[in-house]
N, C-alpha and C positions, 0 to 999 in steps of 0.2 A: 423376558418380561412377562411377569403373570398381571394380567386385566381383572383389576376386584371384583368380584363374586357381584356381588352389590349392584354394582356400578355397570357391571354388562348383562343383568337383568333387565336395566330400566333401558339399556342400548337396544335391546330384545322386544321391547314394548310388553314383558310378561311382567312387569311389575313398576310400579311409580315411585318416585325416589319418597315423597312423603310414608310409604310403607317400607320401605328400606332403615329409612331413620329410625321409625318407629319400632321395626327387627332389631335394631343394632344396638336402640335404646333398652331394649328388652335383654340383650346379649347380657350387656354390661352389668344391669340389676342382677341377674341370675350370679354372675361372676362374682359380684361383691358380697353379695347373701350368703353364698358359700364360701365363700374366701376365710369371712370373719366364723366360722365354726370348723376350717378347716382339717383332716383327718389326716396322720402323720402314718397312717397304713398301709403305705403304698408296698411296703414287702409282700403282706397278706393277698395283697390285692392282685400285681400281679404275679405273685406264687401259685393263684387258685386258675390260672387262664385255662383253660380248655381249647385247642386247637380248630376242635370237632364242633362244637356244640357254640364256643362264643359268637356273641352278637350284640356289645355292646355299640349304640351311637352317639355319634358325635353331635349334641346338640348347637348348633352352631347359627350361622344364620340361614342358610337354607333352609335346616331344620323349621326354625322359628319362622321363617315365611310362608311355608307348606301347612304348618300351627295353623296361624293365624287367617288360614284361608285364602293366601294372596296369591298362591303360584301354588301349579300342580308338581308335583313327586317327576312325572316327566319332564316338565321343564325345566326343573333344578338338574337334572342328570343332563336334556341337552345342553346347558349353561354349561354347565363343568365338563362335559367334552370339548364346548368351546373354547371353553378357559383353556385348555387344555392343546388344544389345536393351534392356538393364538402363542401360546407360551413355548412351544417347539418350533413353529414358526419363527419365531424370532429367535429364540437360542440357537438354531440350527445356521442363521445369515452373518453372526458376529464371534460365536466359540467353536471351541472341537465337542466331539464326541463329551468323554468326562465332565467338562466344565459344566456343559448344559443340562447334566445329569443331577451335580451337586446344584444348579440353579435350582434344577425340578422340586428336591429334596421338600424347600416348604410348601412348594405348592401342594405337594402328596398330603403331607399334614396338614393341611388348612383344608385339604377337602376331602380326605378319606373319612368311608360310613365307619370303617371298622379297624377296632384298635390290632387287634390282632394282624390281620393283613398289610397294616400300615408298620407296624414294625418290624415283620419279615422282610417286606419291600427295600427297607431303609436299609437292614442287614447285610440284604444280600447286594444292595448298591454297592454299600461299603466296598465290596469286594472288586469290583467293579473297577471302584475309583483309585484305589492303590495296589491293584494286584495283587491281590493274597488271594491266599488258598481258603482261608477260611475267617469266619466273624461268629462273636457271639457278644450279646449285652449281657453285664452281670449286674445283679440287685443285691443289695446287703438285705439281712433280714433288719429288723429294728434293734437288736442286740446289737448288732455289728458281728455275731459270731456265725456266723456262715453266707454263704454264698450261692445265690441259685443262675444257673447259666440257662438264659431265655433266648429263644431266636437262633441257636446254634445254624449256620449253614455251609458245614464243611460235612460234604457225601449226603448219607439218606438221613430223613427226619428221626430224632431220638428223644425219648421222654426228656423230660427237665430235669439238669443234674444239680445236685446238689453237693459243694463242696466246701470247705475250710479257708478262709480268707488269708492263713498262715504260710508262707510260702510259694505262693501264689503270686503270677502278676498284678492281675486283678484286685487282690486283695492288699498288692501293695500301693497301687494307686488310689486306691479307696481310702486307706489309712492316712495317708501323706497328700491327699487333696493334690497333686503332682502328675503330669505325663508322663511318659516314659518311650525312648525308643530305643529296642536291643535290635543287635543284627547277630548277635552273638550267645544266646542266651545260658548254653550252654559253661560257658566260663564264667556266667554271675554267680559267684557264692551268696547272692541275697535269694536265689528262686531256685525251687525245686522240681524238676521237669514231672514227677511222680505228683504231685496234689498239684497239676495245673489239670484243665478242668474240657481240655478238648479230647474230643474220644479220637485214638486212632492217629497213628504215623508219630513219628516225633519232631518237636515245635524247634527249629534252629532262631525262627528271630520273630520278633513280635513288635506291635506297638500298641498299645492303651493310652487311653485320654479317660478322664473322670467325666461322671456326668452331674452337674450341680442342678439344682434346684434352689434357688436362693444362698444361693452360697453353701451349703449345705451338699456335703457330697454322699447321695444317693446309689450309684452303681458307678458299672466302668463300661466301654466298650473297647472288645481288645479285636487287635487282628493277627495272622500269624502265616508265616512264611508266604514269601515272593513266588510266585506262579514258577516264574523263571530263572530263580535261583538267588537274584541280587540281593541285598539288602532295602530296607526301609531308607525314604528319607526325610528331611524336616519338613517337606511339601506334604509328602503322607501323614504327617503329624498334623500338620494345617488343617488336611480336607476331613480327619476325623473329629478334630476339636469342632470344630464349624456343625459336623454331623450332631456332636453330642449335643450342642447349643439345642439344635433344633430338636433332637429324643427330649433332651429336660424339659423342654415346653410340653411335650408331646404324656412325657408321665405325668407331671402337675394336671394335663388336663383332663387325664384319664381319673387321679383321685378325684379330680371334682365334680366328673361325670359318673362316676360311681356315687359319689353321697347326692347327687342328684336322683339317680334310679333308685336309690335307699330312700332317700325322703319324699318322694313324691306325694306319698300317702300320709305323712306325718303333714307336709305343706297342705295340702287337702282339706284333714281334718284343722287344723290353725286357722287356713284359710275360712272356715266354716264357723268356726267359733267367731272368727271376727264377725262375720255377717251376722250371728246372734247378737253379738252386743251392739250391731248396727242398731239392728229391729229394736231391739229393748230402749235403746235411746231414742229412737224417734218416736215408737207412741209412748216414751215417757213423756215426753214435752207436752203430745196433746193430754194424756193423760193425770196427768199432774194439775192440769188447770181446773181437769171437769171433778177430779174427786176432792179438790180444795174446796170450788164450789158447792159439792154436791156434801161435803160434810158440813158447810153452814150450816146449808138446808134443811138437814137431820141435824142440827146443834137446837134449832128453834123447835122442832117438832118434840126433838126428850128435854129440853126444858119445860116447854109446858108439858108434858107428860107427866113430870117430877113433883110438879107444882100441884096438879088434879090427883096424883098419887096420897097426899099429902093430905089433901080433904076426906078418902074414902080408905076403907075397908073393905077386906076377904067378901062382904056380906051384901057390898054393892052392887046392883046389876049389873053394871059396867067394867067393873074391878075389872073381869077375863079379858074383855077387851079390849083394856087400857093397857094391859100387860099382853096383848098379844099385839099390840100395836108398839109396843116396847121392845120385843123380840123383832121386828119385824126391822124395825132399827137398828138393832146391834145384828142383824145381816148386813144390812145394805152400807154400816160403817165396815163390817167385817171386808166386804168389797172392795172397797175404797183401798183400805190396806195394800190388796195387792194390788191396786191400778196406783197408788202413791209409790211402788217399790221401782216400776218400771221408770220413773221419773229421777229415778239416782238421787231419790230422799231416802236413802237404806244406810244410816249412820244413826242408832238409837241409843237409849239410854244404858250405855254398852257399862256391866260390871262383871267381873271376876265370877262363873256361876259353875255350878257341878251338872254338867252333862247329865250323868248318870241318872239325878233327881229328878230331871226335869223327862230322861225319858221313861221311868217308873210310872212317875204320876202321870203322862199324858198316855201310854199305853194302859194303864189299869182305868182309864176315862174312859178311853176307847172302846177296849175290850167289854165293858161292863154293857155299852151300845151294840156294837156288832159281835154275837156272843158265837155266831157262825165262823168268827175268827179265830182261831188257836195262836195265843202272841207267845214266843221262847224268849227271854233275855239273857243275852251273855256280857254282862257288863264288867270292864275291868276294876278289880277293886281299888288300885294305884291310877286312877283316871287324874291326868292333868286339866286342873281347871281351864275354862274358853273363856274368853273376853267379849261378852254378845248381850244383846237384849233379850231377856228373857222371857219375855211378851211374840216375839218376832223368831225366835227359837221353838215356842211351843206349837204357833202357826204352824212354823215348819215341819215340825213332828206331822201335825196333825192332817196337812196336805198328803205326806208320805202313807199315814197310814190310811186314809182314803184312799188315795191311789192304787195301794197294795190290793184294799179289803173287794172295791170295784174290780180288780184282774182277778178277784176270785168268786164270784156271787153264790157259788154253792158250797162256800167256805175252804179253807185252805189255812196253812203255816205262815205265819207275820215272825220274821226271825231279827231280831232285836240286838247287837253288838256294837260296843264300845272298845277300843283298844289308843295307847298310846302309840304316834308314828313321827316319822321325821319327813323334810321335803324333798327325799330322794327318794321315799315311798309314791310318791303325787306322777302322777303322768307326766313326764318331760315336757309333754306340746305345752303346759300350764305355765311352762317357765316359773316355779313354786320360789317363793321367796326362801329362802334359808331359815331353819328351825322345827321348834316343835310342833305337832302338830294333833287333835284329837281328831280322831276317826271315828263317824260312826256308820253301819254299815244295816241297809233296811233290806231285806228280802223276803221274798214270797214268791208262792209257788202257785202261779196264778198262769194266764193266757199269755204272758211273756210278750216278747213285741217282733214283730219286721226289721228290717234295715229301715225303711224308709221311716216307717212311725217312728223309730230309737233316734235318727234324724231330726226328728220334728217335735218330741217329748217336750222339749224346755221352748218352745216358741208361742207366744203370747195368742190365747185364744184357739190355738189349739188341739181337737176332742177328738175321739174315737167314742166315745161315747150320743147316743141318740138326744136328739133335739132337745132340749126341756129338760135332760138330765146333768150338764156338764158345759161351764162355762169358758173352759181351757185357757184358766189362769191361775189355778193350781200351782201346777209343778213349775210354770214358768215365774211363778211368785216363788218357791222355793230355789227355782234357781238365784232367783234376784238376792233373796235374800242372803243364801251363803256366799253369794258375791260381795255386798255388802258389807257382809262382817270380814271380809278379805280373803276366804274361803275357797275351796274348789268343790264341785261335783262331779261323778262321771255315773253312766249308767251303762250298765252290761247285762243285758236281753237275747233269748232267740224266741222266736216262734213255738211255744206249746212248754216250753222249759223255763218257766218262769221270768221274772227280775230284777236284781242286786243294786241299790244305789250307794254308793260310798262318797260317805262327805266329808271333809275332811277341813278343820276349823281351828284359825292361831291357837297355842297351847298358851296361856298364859303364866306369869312367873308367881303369882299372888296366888292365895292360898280364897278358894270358893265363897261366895257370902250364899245362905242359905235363900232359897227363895221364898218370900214372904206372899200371903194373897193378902191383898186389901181389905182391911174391914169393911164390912156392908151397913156399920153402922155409922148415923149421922151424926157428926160431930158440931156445935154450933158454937158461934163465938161471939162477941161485942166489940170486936176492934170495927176501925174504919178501912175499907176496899175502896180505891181507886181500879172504876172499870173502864177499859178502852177499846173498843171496837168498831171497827166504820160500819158494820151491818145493823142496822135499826134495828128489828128482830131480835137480833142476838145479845143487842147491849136492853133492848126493856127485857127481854125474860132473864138475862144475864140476870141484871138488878132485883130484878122477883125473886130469885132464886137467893142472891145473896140474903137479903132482907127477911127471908123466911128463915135463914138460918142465923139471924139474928146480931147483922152484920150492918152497921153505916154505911153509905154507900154516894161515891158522886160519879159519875160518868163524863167520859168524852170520848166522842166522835170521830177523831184523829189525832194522831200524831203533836200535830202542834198545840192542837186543845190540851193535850193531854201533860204538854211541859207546859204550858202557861197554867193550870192548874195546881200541878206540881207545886211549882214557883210559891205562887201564894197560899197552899195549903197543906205544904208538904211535913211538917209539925203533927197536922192532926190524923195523917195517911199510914197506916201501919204498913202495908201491903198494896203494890199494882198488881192489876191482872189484868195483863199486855197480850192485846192481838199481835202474832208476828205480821202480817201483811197486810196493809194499809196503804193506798194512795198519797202519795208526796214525802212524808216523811212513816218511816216505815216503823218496826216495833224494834231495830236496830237501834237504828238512830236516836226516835226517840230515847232507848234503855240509857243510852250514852250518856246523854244529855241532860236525865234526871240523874244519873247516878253524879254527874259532873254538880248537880246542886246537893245531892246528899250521896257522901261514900259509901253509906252502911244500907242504902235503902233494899227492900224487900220485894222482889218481883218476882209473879209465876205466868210464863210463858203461855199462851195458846197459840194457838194456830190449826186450821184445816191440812194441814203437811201436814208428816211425821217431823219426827227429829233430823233435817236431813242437814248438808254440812252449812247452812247459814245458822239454824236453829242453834247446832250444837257449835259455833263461833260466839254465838251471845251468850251461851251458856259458861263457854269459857273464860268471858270474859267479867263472870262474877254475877249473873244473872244466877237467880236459885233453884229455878222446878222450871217443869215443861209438862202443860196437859195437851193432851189431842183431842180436838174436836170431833166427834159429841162425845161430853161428856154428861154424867147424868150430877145431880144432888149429892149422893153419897162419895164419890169419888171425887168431886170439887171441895167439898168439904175435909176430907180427907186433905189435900195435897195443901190446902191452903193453912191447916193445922198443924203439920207435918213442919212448913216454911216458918209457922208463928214460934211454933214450939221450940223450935231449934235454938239450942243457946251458942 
């Protein structure tokens, strides 16, 4: 009787059964994680064993309680002496000798450190239990065409042989999933004493049992002639099939301890990724709220900006002002941007666009400012178009190339590459959806990074850079945002050798639409706008703004203002221009609900969000344009032209 590990810990007072659960619970996960990606290697695996040098372990629950800091390394070893002492104890009051050796058999395997040791042990029991001269395990490779004999122990230790499954016992029970017991072997015309695979003396009788693993016949364990002459009998047959049971566990758990010690570092970095998209979600929440608000706030301030633009001229004393106070705006929306991307509103006005264009024009921007930069482009000429917002793409560019230009301040090489890929190019731990994918690939030869910094590049706020210079939402808005577009990045750094970021973005099947820049001129109309917004502020300058461009105008304040309006003036309304977010009835609902009085009616969207996936649900649902807040005069103008003009 072996006493569970577990269970005479907590008899021990070194550990409480609620940490035990907790271990055992832990066991099981690890079990099922790798079960489901599990590796059919098991030839390679143990072909490469090293006698001398292995030191695979068992992670087991001892293991996992020593982990988890519940019990010391000594006490797990005095436990399993106990166990051990407990378990010979008792076999020794109710069996002979033998019996209580095959009893031992799984307790070895439930608690050996080391694989190796544990299957010589088991080997050499073998021999023990049925009186043979010799044992050895044999493993097929994964062809099935040869065979490596493991654990040999008949005379002195000899390298690992390798032989021919053809002729062979071994090789015959492997083939035929079958035991076999000869006393005669000599008289079989199915086996050839010359390709059997024990070194030394000649084999008069043998027996092998297969060893399965899910049904699946993985090796054999053979044994070979009687100590004392007799033959093998079906009890010998018994006590090895019984043995192999317990090997098959014994190899399954060796492959899944092996892709355990293989992935630890893959589980690691996964593990780490997840904790980034933790971070990202939670100060998106808070952060979503302040940059909704905070681009009202700046919707009111470049509306009237717009408006006092409108009265003056180059020649004004104020003019610099008015536009430095303009600028000073499209920062602080440029901000909002990336504190809007951390909020998982990163679903934009996504169309069919040429990579290549967009990184032309935004490098020759660049370059033409940081002229201490030497920018290379190797762009491919066959580039598959990307499905992305082209607005949130150019960001992106332009973060990298900052990034870049600061790791070099006494200037250096901006290396510029596009190429086509697939999602077996993408880093495994990404788990990459299937398909095509555009690559584009940013580097410089700048200050390079640490481990820890390269660690910490994409995490919101951030900086290596000194106080007042770097807000450390950069890169981590770039990350957001190739996430977004359903994208990967990685970045690869060392210390003083620069840094490579490869991004890696759906290929799309549609053929590129060119990117067009907004005209900057104001376009004015005479139709009637239906304005709706709950911010006071924002619906009077809204109204000013429209009116100066020469637009009718009625207003309402919410949601249900805005369909009781509807209702009764919807005849003389060309166009709404719909706040998305609104108290009680939203710019959802609302849309619904007029469109439900008129099918054809004409809506453009605002909102302090980006386009994120509500915005882009109304949109699909037949809604026509989406502005972001702030907007200025010419760009309103624009978008609402754009929706009139449409036939």
């Amino acid at each position: 009787m072996t006493v569970p590990l577990g269970k005479l810990l907590v008899e021990l007072g070194y550990a409480k059964e609620k940490h035990v659960e907790e271990a055992l619970k832990k066991q099981r996960e690890k079990d099922n994680q790798l079960r489901l990606s599990r590796s059919k290697s098991l030839a390679s695996i143990l072909l490469s064993v090293d006698k001398t040098t292995h030191s695979w372990e068992d992670r087991r629950l001892g293991k996992i309680l020593v982990e988890m800091g519940v019990v010391s390394a000594k006490q797990i070893k005095e436990a399993l002496q106990k166990q051990k002492t407990i378990s010979s104890e008792y076999n020794g009051l109710v069996c002979d000798k033998k019996t209580a050796i095959l009893m031992e058999v799984p307790y070895i395997i439930n608690s050996a450190l080391n694989i190796y040791h544990l299957l010589s042990n088991v080997m050499t029991w073998c021999n023990t239990l049925v009186d043979s001269t010799a044992s050895a395990l044999f493993i097929c490779d994964e062809n099935r065409d040869d065979l490596a004999v493991n654990f040999y122990t008949g005379g002195e230790e000899s390298p690992q042989i390798h032989v021919s499954p053809k002729g062979s016992v071994a090789g015959w029970v492997i083939k035929n999933n079958e035991s076999i017991l000869l006393n005669d072997l000599g008289s079989d015309p199915r086996f050839s004493r010359e390709t059997d695979a024990f070194p030394g003396g000649s084999i008069r009788s043998a027996v092998c049992v297969p060893v399965r693993i899910k049904w699946e016949t993985v090796g054999a364990i053979e044994v070979v002639n009687k100590k004392q002459g007799a033959g093998f009998s079906k009890k010998d047959l018994a006590i090895l099939s019984t043995i192999a049971n317990q090997v098959a566990i014994t190899l399954d758990n060796i492959v899944l301890l092996r892709e355990l010690d293989q992935s630890l570092h893959d589980l690691k970095k996964a593990q780490d990724q997840l904790v980034q998209t933790e971070k990202l979600k939670a100060i998106g929440e808070m952060a979503g709220g302040i940059a909704h608000d905070f681009n009202n706030l700046l919707m009111g301030i470049r509306g009237n900006i717009s408006l006092m633009a409108m009265d003056i001229d180059s020649t004004h004393p104020h003019y610099n002002r008015l536009k430095n106070v303009e600028m000073q705006v499209q920062n602080g929306a440029r901000l909002t941007s990336h504190l809007l991307g951390y909020a998982r509103k990163d679903r934009y006005e996504v169309k069919p666009i040429d990579l290549n264009q967009l990184v032309e024009e935004t490098s020759e921007t660049f370059g033409s400012i940081r002229k201490e930069t030497t920018i290379h482009r190797e762009l491919a000429e066959d580039l598959l178009a990307v499905e992305a917002d082209s607005g949130q793409i150019e960001q992106l560019l332009f973060n990298l190339y900052v990034n870049a230009a600061d790791a070099m301040p006494g200037g250096g090489d901006l290396t510029l590459k596009t190429m086509n890929a697939m999602h077996k190019d993408i880093n495994k731990l990404y788990d990459p959806k299937p398909g095509d994918y555009v690559l584009l690939t940013v580097s410089d030869t700048g200050a390079g990074m640490d481990k820890k910094t390269r660690e910490r590049i994409f995490d919101p706020f951030f900086t290596t850079k000194e106080r007042g210079l770097g807000t450390g939402l950069g890169m981590a808005s770039a990350y957001d945002t190739v996430k977004g577009h359903g994208g990967y990045i990685d970045v690869h750094s060392k210390k003083g050798q620069g840094a490579t970021f490869n991004i890696y973005l759906p290929a799309s099947e549609k053929e590129a639409e060119k990117v067009v820049e907004i005209s900057e001129e104001l376009i004015k109309g005479t139709e009637t706008v239906l304005l709706v917004d709950d911010e006071e502020v924002i619906l009077e300058v809204g109204q000013e703004l429209l009116e100066a461009m020469g637009y009718r105008v009625f207003t309402a304040k919410s949601g249900k203002e805005a369909i009781e309006l509807y209702r009764e003036n919807g005849d003389d309304i060309d166009i709404v221009l719909l706040d998305m977010v609104m108290p009680h009835i939203g710019g959802g609902e609302a849309y619904d609900r007029m469109k439900e009085i008129n099918p054809d009616i004409k809506v453009l969207l605002s909102s302090g969000f980006s386009i994120d996936g509500q915005a882009a649900e109304i949109l699909d649902r037949g809604c026509n344009g989406f502005i972001q807040k702030p907007f200025n005069m010419k760009e309103l103008s624009g978008k609402i032209r754009e929706i009139l003009d449409k036939k």
